[in-house]
N, C-alpha and C positions, 0 to 999 in steps of 0.2 A: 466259260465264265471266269471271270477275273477274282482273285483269292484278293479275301478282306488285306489290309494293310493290315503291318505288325503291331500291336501296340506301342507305343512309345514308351520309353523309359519310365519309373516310378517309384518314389519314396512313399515307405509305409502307404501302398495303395493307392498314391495322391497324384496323378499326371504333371511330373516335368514342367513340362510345356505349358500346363494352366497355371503352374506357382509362380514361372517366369513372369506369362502375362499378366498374372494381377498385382504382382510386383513391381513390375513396370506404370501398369497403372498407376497405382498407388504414386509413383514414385513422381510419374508427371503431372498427377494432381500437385501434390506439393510443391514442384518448383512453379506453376501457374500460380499459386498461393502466395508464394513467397514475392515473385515480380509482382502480381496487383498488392502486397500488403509494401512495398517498396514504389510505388507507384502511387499509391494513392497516402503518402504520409500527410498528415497534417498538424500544423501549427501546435502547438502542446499550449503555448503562450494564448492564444486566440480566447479561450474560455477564460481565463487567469485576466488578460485585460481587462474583458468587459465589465467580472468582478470587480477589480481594480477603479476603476471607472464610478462604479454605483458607489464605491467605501468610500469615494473622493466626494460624491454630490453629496453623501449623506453625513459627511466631516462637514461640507461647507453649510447644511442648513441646522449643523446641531447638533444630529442625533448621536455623536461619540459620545459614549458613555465613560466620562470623566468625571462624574459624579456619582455619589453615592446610591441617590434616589433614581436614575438613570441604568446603573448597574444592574437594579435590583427590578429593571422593568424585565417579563418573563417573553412576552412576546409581540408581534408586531400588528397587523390587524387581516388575519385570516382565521376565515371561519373556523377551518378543523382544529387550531392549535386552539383557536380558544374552546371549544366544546372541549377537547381533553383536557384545558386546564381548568374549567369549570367541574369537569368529573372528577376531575382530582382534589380539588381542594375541598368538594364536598364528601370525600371519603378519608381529608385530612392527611391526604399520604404527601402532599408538596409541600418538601420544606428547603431550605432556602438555600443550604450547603449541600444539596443534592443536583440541585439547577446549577451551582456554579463550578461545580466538579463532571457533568454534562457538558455546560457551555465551553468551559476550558475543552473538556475532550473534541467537539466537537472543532473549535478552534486548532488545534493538534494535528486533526483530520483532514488540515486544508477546508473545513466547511464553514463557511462565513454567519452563516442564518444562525442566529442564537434561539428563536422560538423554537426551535429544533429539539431543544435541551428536552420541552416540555413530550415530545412523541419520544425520544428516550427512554424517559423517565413511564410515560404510559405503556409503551413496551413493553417492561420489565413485568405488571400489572396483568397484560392483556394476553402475554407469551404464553407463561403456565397454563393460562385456562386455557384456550386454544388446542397448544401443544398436548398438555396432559387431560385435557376433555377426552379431547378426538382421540387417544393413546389410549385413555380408560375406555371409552365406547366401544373400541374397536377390538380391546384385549379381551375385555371381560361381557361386554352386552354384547359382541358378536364371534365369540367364541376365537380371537385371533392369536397366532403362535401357542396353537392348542397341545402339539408336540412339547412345548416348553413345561420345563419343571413352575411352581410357583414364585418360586425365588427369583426365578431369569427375568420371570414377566414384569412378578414387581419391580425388577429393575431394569427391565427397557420404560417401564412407566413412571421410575422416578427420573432418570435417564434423558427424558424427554421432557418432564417438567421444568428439570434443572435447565437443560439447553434454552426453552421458550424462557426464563426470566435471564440466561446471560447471553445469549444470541445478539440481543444491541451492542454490547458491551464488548463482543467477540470481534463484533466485524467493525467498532471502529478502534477497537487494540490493533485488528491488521491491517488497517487504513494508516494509522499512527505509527506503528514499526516502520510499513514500506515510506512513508512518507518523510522519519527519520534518516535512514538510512540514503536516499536519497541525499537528503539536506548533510550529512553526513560526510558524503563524499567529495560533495563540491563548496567544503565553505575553507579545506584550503587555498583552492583557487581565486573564493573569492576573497579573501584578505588578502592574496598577492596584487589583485588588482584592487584593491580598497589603499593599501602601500603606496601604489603608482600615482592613484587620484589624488591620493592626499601630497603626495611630493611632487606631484606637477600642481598644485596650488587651487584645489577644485575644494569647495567645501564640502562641509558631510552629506549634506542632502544631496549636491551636484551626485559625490562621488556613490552612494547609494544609488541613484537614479543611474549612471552609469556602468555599474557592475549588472543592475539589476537586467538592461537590454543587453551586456557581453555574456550573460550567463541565462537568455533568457530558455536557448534551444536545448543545450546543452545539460542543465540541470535547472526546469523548469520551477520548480517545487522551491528551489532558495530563491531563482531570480523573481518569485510570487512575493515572499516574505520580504525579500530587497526593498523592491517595486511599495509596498504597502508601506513598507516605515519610511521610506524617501518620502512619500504623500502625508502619511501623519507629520513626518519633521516639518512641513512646510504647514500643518492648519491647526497643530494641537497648540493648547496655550503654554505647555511644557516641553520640551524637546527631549526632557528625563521621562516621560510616559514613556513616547514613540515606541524608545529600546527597551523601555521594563515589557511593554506589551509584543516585540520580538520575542526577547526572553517568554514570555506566555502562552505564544503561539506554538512553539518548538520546545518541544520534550528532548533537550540534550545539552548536557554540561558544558559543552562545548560554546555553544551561544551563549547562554548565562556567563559566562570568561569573556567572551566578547562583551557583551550587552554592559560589564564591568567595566571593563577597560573603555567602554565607549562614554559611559557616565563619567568616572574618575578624569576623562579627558575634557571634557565639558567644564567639570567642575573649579578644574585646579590649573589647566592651561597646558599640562605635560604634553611633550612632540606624541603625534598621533602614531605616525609613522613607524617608529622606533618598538611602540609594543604592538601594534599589529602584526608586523615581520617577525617580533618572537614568538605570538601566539600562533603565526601561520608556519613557523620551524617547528613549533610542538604537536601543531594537529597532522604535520605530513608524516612526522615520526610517529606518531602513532599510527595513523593510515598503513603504514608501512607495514608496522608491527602486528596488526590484524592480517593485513594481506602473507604474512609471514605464518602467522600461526594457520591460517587458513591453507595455504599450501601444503604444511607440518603433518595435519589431518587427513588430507587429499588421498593417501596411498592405503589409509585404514579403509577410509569409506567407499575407494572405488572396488573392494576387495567382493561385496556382496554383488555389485553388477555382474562385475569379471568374471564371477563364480557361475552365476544363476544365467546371463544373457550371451555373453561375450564366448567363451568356451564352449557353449553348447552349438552354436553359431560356427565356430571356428570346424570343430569334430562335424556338422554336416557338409559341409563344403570341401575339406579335406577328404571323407572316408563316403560322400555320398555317389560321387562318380564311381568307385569302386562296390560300394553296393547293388549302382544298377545295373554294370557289367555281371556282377555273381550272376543277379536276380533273371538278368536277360540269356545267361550262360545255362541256369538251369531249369528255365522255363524251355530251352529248345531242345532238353533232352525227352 
């Protein structure tokens, strides 16, 4: 009879051979991943027009709201926003500096729909209960995290109340950061090319409309904000809105200096040119200056990887060949 084969090699009791192959595996799922997520990109711009498009019909039959009593409309004519604004107003919680500190945010968020404000605002209302209902039921009517001291529990149960009422408010702070940030990075670009428009003799609108399709791939998110104020410059009855409402949509100093300079230009006839190109040398200097501090940091924070992944990684690889020669050395004694 033929004797079994030898085992193969093994770390901490694990076969070799099997950590290779699922490694492998692993390895060729991801680059398959990576080709179809490289293969199948799409448009970023594609959603952004369409919006684009509908703010342009709804400029031309009216509904910009450039008036007071317009502003102060809550929502548009859907069943759900209205049923929550009618449950709201009859429990007196909608008031009118709360909808327009929503509306901005959502505005911030890239999100066009202003009745939106009012499912914000009901959120806030319907979270807690929800959240800290099903928290209480589950703690204290069905005996859950029974291990836990009293104290723990009341605080995964206030813990969870607290999240249901800032959970709107959560996710579009991180809609609003990534969305900043973005806009952040490509509006020195785009003053360099707002520079070019205006000195090759393109007026503001032209040159707007043109930034907005050279920057439309590339930083999606400003050439959105471009694109919409090129559309307003061309229907609103002011062309001092168009930018104060840029300035409204985008949470960052940086525009409100523009949206300045763009007014002040308007106003008083000063070369366009001349302070764009300053404020596009200031924002790159600053760009700079992040990207600088950010590298500064880089060596502190890859120290906990290094530590925990990277070295422990390095010591199998190095000392693991040599352990399965011991291992195989005194298994055949």
């Amino acid at each position: 009879m033929n004797s079994p084969a030898p085992p193969g090699p093994s770390i901490m009791g694990v076969d070799v051979y099997w950590i290779a192959t699922l490694l492998t595996l692993v390895a060729s799922l991801a680059v398959i991943m990576a080709i179809y997520a490289a293969v199948t990109v799409r448009d970023p711009m594609a959603k952004r027009v369409k919006a684009l498009n509908e703010r342009r019909e709804q400029l031309k039959a009216g509904i910009s709201a450039s008036t007071a009593k317009k502003r102060a409309k809550l929502v548009r004519n859907t069943e759900t926003t209205d049923r929550m604004r009618q449950f709201l107003l009859s429990l007196q919680v909608l008031q009118d500096d709360q909808i327009k500190v929503a509306q901005q945010k959502l505005a911030q968020a890239g999100i066009r729909r202003k009745e939106l404000a009012v499912v914000v605002i009901f959120s806030r209302l319907i979270g807690p209960v929800l959240l800290g209902g099903g928290a209480a039921f589950w703690i204290y009517g069905m005996g859950g995290l029974a291990d836990w001291t009293t104290f723990k529990r009341f605080g995964a149960f206030a813990g969870l109340t607290i999240f249901g009422y800032k959970a709107a408010d959560i996710y579009l702070g991180n809609l609003i950061q990534k969305r900043t940030d973005a806009i952040r990075k490509g509006l020195p670009d785009a003053l360099d090319l707002l520079v070019i428009c205006a000195e090759a003799g393109l007026t503001v609108d032209s040159a707007f409309n043109r930034v907005a399709k050279e920057l439309g791939r590339g930083f999606p998110e400003l050439g959105d904000e471009f694109a919409l104020t090129a559309i307003e410059l061309g229907f609103l009855t002011e062309r001092r809105m168009a930018f104060e409402n840029l300035a409204y949509r985008v949470d960052l100093d940086s525009v409100k200096g523009v949206v300045t300079t763009m007014i002040q230009t308007e106003k008083y006839g000063t070369p366009l040119a001349s302070a764009l190109r300053v404020l596009s040398a200031e924002f790159r200097n600053e760009r700079m200056m992040r990207a600088e501090e950010k590298a500064a940091r880089l060596p502190a924070i890859m120290t906990v990887p290094l530590i925990l992944f990277i070295l422990p990684t390095l010591f199998i690889v190095i000392l693991g060949p040599a352990a399965c020669s011991i291992g195989d050395a005194f298994s055949k004694r």
